[in-house]
N, C-alpha and C positions, 0 to 999 in steps of 0.2 A: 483156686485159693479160697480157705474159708474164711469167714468172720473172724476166728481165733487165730490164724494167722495173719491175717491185714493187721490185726491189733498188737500183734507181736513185732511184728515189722515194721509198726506205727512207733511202737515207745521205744523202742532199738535207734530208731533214726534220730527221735527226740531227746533221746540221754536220758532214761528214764533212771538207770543206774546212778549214773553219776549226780541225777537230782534229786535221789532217796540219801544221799548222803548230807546234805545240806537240812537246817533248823526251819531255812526259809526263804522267799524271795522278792526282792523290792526290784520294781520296772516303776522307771521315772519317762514321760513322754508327752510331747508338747502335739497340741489337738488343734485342728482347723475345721469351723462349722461354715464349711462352703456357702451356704445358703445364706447364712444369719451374722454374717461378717464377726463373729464371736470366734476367740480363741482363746485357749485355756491349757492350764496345766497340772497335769494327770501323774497319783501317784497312785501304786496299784504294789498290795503286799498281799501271798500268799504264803501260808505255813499247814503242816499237815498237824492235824487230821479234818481238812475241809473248813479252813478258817482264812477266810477271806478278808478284805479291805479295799476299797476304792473309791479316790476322792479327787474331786475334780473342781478346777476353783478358774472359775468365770471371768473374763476380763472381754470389753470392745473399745478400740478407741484409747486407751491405757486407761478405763475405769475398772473399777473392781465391779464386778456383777454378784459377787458370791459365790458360795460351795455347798456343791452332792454330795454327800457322803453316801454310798451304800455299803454294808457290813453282813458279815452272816458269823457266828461265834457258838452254833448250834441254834440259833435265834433268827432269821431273817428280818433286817432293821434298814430305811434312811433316815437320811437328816440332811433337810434342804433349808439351808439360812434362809433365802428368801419367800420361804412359805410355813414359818414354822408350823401351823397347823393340819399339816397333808397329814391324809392316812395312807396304811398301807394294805393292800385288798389280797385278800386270801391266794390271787393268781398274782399277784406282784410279788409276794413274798414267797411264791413257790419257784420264780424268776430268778429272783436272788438265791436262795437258795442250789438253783440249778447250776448259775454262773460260778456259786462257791467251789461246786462239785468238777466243776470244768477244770480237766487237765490232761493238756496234747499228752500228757507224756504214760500213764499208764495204763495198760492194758487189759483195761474194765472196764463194762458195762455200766457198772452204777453211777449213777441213780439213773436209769433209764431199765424199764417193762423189757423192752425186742430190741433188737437191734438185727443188721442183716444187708450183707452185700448187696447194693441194689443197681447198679450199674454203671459201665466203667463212659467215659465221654473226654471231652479237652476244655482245656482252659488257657487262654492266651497260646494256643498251639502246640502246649504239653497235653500227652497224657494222664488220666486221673482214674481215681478208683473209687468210685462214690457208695457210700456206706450211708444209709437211715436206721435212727433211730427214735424212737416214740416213751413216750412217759402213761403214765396209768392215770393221771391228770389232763392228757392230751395236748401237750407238747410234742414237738416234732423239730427232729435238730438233724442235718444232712450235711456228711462230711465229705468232701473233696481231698483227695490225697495224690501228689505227685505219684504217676506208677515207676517211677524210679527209683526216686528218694525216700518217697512214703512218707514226705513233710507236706504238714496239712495246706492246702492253697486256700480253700474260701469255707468257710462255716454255714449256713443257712438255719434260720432259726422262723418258728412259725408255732407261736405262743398263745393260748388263751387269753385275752384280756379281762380285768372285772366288771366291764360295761358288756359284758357278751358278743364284741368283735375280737378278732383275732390280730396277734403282731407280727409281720413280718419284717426280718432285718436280714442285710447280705453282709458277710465280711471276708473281707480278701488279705491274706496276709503274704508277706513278699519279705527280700532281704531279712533273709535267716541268717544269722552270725552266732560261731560258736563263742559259749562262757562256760568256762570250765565244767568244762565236756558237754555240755546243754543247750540247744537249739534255740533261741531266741528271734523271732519277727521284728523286723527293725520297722518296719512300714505295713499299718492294718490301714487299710479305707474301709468304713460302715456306711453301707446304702440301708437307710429305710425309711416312712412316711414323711419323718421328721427333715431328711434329705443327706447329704453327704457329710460324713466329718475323716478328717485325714489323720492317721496319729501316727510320729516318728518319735521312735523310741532315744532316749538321752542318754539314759544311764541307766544300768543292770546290777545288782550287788545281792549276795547272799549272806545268809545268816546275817544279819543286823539286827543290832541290838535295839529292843522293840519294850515298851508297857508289857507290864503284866497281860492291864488293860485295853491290847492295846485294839484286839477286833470285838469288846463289847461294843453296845448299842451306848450314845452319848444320852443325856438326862432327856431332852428335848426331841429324843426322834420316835420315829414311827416301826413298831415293834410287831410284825408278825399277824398284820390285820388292824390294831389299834394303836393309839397315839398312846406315847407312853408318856 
């Protein structure tokens, strides 16, 4: 099998069809930070052509902790209440960016340099079909795909950072549930330095009616390297 066929068989399994028909898509989902007894609730919009949104609002103990914003709108931008003054470093913003471009469902390369069947292995006792690809920045993103389904199992991501270490995170997604006609992960767990968080998805809805404005950068966030 080649690379263009894994990728064929990849957005076939994910409803790539039936989610080129849709303006947009809102995933609502409630998050568990194993580690830091913090739990939060996560709203996450994607509409094409590479316009993202995701915002995530901080609670321990029923206190309000505050909210992420990260946004890309051809711009890569956050906006963190609790620190209004972060910047955002040439590899974070190339992060964002990359998350924007992230989508199981079509059958493209971009934004990624190579890409390239790299070997097939198991995952909880399934078979898998693991595909890498690299960026011209030197990211490194390695897919896991059921060899049956061809529904993605776990993500692997290994990122430049701006302090010149690198990021590694693990994501595993599980309970896939159709929405009209489109594959959806009802349960992601994210392993990385920072430690476990659990997310189970709430609610799914397309085309919602959304701001103009609605994936610009807000007055007070961090735009693409500087504080805007």
């Amino acid at each position: 099998m080649t690379l263009a066929e894994l990728l064929a068989r990849r957005a076939k399994a994910h409803g790539s069809p039936a989610l080129a028909r849709h303006r947009n898509l809102r995933i609502r989902a409630e998050l568990d930070f194993a580690q830091q007894g913090v739990t939060a609730l996560a709203t996450t919009l994607r509409a094409a052509p590479n316009q993202w949104l995701d915002e995530v609002r901080l609670s321990a103990l029923g206190v309000d902790l505050g909210q992420v914003r990260l946004g890309f709108d051809g711009r890569a931008w956050q906006s963190v209440s609790f620190d209004p003054a972060g910047r955002l470093g040439e590899n974070g913003a190339r992060a964002i960016a990359l998350e924007a471009g992230f989508d199981p469902y079509p059958p493209a390369l971009a934004p990624f340099a190579a890409g390239a069947i790299w070997r097939s292995g198991t995952i909880d006792g399934r078979d898998v079909v693991v595909a890498r690809f690299t960026t011209e920045w030197g990211a490194v993103m390695i897919d896991s795909y059921d060899a049956k389904t061809y529904l993605l199992r776990r993500r692997e991501f290994d990122l430049p950072a701006d302090d010149g270490a690198r990021l590694n995170e693990t994501r595993d997604y599980g309970d896939w549930r159709r929405h009209a006609g489109v594959m959806i992960p009802h349960r992601v767990q994210v392993q990385s330095v920072q430690g476990r968080v659990d997310a189970r998805v709430t609610d799914v809805a397309f085309d919602v009616e959304l701001a103009a404005d609605a994936f610009a950068p807000p007055p007070a966030a961090a735009v693409g390297g500087a504080a805007r």
